[in-house]
N, C-alpha and C positions, 0 to 999 in steps of 0.2 A: 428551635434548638438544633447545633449541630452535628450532625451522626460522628460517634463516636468509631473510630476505625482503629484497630489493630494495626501496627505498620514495622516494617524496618523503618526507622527516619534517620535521619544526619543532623548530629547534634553539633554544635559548630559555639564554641566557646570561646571568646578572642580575651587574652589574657598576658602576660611579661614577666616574667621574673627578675629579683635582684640580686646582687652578690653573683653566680656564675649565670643567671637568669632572673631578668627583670620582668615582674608579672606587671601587664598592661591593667590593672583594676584598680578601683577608688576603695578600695574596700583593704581594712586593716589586717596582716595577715595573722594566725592567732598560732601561739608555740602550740608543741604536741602534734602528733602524727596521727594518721589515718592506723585503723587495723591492718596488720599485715606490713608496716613501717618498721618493726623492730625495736620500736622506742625511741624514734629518731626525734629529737626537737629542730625544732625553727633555729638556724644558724645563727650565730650574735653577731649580723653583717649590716652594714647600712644600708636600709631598705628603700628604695626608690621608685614612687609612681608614674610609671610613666605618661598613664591616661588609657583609658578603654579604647579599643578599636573599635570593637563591633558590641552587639548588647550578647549577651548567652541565647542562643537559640536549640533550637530541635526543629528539624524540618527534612522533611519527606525527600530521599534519596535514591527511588527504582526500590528494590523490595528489600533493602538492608536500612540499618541505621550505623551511622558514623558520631561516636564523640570525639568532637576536634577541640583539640586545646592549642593557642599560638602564642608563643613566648617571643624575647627579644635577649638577645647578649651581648650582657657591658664587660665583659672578658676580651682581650686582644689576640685571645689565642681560639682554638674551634673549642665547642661543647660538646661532648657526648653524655646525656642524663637518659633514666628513666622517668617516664610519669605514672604517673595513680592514678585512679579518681573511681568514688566510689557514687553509686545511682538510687535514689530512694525517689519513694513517690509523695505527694502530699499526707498520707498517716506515717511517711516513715517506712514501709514497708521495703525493704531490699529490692534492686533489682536487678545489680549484678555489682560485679568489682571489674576493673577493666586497666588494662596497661599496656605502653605503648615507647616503641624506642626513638629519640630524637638527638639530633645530629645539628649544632648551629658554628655556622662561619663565625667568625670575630665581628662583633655587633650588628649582626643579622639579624631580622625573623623567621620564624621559622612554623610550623602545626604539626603534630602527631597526631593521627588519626585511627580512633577506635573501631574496629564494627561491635555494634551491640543489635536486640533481637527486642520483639516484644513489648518495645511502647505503643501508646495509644496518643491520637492525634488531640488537640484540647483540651491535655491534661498536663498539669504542672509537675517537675520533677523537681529535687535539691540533689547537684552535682557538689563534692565534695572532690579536690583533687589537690596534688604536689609534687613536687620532681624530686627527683635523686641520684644520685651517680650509682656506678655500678660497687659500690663500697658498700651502698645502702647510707651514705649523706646526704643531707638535705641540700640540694639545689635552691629551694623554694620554700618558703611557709604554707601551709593547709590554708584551700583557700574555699570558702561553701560560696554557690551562686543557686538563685533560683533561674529553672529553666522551662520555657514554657513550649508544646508540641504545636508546630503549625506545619502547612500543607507547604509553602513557597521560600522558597529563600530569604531570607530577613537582608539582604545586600543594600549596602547605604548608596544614596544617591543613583545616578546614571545606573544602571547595568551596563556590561559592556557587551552583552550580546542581546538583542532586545528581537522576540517572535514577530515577524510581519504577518502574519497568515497560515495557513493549512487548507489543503486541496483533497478532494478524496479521487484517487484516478483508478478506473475500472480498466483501462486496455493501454496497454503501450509504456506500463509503469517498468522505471528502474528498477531491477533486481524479482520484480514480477508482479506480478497483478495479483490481486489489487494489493494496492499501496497508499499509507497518506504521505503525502508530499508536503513537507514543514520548513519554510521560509525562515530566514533568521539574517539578521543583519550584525556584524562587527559597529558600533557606535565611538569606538576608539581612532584617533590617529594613526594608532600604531599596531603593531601586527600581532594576532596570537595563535602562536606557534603550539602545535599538538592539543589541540581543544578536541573533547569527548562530548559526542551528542546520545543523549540519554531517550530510551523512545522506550516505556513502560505503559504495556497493555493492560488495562483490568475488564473483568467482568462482573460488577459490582463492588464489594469486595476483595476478590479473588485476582491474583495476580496471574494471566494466565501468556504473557511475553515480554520480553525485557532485552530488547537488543542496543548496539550502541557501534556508532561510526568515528571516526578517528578523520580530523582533517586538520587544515592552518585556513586560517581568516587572515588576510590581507587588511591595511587600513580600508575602513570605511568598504569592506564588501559584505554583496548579499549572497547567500549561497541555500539550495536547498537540498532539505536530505530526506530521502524515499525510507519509510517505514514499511516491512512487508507486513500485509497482513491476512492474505492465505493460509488456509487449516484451520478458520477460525470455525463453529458450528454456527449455525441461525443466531440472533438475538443481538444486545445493545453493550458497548464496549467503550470504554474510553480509552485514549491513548494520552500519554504524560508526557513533555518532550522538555529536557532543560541540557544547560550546558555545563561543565567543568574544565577545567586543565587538566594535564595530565595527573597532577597530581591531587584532585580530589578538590581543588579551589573553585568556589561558585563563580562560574559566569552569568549567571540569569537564575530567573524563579523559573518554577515551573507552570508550562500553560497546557492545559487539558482540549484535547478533538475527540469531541462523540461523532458515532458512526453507528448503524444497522448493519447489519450483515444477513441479507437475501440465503432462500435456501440453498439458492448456485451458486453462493460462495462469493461474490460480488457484493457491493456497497449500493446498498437503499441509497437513492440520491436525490429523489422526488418527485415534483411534479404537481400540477394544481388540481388532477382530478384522482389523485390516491385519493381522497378521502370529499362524501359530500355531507353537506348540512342536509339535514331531510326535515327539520322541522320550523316550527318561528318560534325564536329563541324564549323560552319565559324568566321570570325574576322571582322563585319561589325568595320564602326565608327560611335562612340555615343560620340555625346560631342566635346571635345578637343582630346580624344585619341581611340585607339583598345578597344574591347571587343570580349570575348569567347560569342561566339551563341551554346546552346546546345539545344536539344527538347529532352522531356522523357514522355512516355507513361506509364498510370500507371496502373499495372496488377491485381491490390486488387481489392476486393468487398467494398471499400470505399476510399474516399478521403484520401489520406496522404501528409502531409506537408514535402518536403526535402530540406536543404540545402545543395547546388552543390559549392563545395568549386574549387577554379583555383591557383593550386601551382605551379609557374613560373622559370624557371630555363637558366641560361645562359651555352654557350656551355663547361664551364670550370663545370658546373654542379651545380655552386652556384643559391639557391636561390632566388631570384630579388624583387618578389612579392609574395602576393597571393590577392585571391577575392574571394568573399562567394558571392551567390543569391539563393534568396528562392523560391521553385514551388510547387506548389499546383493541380498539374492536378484531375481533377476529373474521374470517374470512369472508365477503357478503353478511358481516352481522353489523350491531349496530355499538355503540359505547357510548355513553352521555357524562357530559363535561360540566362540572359546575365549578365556575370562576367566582369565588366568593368576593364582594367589594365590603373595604373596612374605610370608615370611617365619615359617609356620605351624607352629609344634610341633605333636607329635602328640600327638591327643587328638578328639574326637567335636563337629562344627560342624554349623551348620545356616545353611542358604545361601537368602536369597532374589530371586527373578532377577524382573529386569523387561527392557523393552523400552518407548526414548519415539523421538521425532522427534527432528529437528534441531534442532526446535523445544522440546523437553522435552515434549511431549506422550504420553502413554502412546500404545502402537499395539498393546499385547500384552496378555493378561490375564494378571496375575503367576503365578507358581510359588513352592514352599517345598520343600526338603527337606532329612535327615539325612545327613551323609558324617561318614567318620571316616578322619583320617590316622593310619598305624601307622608 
């Protein structure tokens, strides 16, 4: 199951309205107003669908959340409306009211973008929202969507900025050491002009940095951008890196870089003798099935975090399984790793164990051996 996290996220709700704003949804709109409408009904205008853009999303924006709602206008002249939109969670529970002012050329589209506070990731909300002029008339009909919370941008097809990589550089980093260094490529023909790269630190949970660079992408260029990550204290950190426009439109999902951070301040980066096997691995039973027993002593002058990955192979040499577990021995002490395997008939496998960083960096010199479940 997936850990439930408290977040700012970016709700991103693609939608058109008709009459001064044509709502982009397949969904019929219903008279009556939201609380706080004034009593406004659904205009008696001919209502037109134009077809959804995007589906209703919620997803994870640096440590805020954004409700974006995108309309379209069949008006020859500009729009200037307000929107609503009111936030419950699946029992109904409130969790905020929220509004926002939008500005549309003569049959443009357009978003207005909410920040909101306090959703949780992998949890379903109902968005209720509608427009209005500054009169308090209905722009729009009230329109309810289900919205469900994820970690990456929901962006259809291609992304136009798509992650190549992430480097972790100890001496000689841009803007100072140490730094992660986040490759990203433009996938576009054409250029995007004032693009925001989002570089959101956590330490578990905890959001503990959140910076962001301001550049233009050229067709078809790669460009990278230095994350500082100095001041951080000892311990295991991820960094979240994704792109927008300037004005708050997804370029990419977001891709996550783990990292250690050494007591001097510098980046754990590896090596095959951080950590040794000291034992011959056994196959206790945990559970319903086998498991890999490994023990590893750790050789650094600090705690290092590994995971000891178990990749399973039948005697025709396919594949079968694999199993990760994480150890953490402390300094010259020892930690023991047990890779559970699900689902194995019996019969004779052969198991090869490694050990990387946070980072995927190996820290261990691999193992191979023969087991046989009976």
């Amino acid at each position: 199951m997936r850990e439930r996290r408290v977040l700012g996220a970016l709700v991103v709700i693609a939608l058109l309205f008709p009459t001064d704003l044509a709502l982009a949804s397949s969904e019929t709109p219903a008279n009556g107003g939201l609380a706080g409408c004034g009593g406004c009904r659904t205009p008696a205008f001919a209502w037109i669908s134009i077809g959804s853009q995007t589906s209703p999303s919620i997803y994870q924006s640096g440590s805020y959340a954004t409700l974006a709602i995108s309309f379209h206008s069949l008006l020859d002249t500009t729009s200037t409306g307000k929107v609503f939109a009111s936030v419950r969670n699946v029992t109904g529970y409130w969790a905020g009211d929220f509004s926002g002012n939008l500005t549309l050329p003569p049959g443009a589209n357009g978003t207005v973008r909410m920040p909101i506070h306090g959703l949780q990731l992998d949890s379903q909300y109902t968005v209720s929202y509608y427009s209005a002029n500054s009169s308090g008339r209905p722009l729009s009909g009230t329109y309810v969507d289900n919205v469900y919370a994820s970690e990456s941008s929901p962006l259809l097809g291609r992304e136009p900025l798509s992650m190549q990589g992430s480097y972790l550089c100890n001496f000689g980093c841009p803007l100072g050491t140490p730094a992660v260094l986040v490759r990203y490529l433009n996938t576009l023909s054409s250029s995007l002009p004032l693009v925001t790269m989002h570089g959101v630190t956590r330490q578990g949970k905890l959001v503990v940095g959140n910076m962001t660079i301001t550049t233009i992408f050229s067709p078809g260029q790669n460009s990278t951008f230095p994350f500082y990550a100095g001041g951080l204290a000892p311990g295991v950190y991820s960094l979240s890196t994704f792109g927008t426009m300037a004005n708050g439109s997804a370029l990419s999902g977001a891709s996550d870089t783990n990292f250690q951070i050494m007591p001097n301040g510098l980046f754990f980066i590896g090596g095959t003798t951080a950590l040794t096997l000291v034992n011959v691995p056994r196959f206790p039973t945990i559970g319903a099935g086998p498991a890999v027993e490994t023990i590893w002593v750790n050789n650094l002058s600090f705690p290092v975090v590994g995971i000891v990955f178990a990749t399973i192979r039948n005697t025709l040499g396919q594949t079968v399984t694999f199993s990760s577990a994480t150890v953490i021995p402390p300094v010259g002490g020892n930690a023991t790793a047990y890779n559970i395997l699900f689902g194995l008939p019996p019969g004779t496998y052969s198991a090869s164990i490694f050990v990387t960083s946070v980072s995927f960096v190996a820290i261990a010199a691999p193992s191979s051996l023969t087991f046989t479940i009976s």
